[in-house]
C-alpha positions as CSV (number, residue, x, y, z in Angstrom):
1,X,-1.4,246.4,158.6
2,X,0.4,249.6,157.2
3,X,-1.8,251.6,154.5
4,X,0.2,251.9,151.2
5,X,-2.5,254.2,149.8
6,X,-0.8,256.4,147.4
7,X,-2.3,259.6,148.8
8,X,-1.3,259.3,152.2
9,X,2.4,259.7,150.9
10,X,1.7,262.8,149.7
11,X,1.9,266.4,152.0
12,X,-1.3,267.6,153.7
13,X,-2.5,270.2,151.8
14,X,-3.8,273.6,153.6
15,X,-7.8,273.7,153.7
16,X,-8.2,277.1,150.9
17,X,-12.2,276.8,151.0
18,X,-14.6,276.8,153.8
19,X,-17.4,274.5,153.3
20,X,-19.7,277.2,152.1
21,X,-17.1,278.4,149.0
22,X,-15.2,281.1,150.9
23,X,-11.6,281.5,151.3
24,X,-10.5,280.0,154.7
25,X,-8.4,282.5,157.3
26,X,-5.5,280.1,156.5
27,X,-5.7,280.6,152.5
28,X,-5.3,284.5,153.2
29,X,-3.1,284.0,155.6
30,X,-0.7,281.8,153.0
31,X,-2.1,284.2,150.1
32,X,-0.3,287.3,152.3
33,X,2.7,285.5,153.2
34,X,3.4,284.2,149.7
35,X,3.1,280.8,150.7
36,X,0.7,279.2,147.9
37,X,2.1,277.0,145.5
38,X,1.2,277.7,141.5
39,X,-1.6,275.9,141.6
40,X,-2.9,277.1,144.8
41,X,-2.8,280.9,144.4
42,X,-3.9,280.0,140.4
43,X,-7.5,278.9,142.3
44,X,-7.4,281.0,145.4
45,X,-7.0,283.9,142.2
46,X,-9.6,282.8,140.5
47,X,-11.9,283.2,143.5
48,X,-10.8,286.5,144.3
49,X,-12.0,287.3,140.9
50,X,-15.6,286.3,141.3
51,X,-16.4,287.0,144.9
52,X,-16.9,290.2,146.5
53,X,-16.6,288.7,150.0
54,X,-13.6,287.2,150.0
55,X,-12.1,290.3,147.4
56,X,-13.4,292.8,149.9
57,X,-11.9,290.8,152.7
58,X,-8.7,290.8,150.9
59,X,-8.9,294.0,150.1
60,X,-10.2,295.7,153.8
61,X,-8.8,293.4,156.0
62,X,-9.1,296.4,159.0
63,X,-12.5,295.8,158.4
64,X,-13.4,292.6,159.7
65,X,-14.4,291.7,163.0
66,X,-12.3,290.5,165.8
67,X,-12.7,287.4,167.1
């Protein structure tokens, strides 16, 4: 039987949050490209504007390690 759940119409959105509260490498990578809808760069914004990790990772990106 097909599942006509309302929410799986809708797009997958991007994972912005890591399970800990930290931006994920795909929200900066989405925040640098200009990819972020409204809402999204509204909340990935408001992070930035609180946290010191993820603003200093925005900021420094030279200076994080390689993987």
């Amino acid at each position: 039987m097909k599942n006509n759940d309302a929410s799986s119409l809708l797009p997958k959105q991007p994972e912005l949050f890591t399970p800990d509260g930290h931006l994920t490498d795909q929200a900066f990578s989405l925040l640098l490209s200009e990819q972020l809808d409204q809402l999204q760069s509204l909340e990935v914004s408001e992070h930035l504007s609180f946290c010191d990790k993820c603003l200093d990772r925005y900021t420094f990106p030279s200076r994080q390690p390689t993987i």
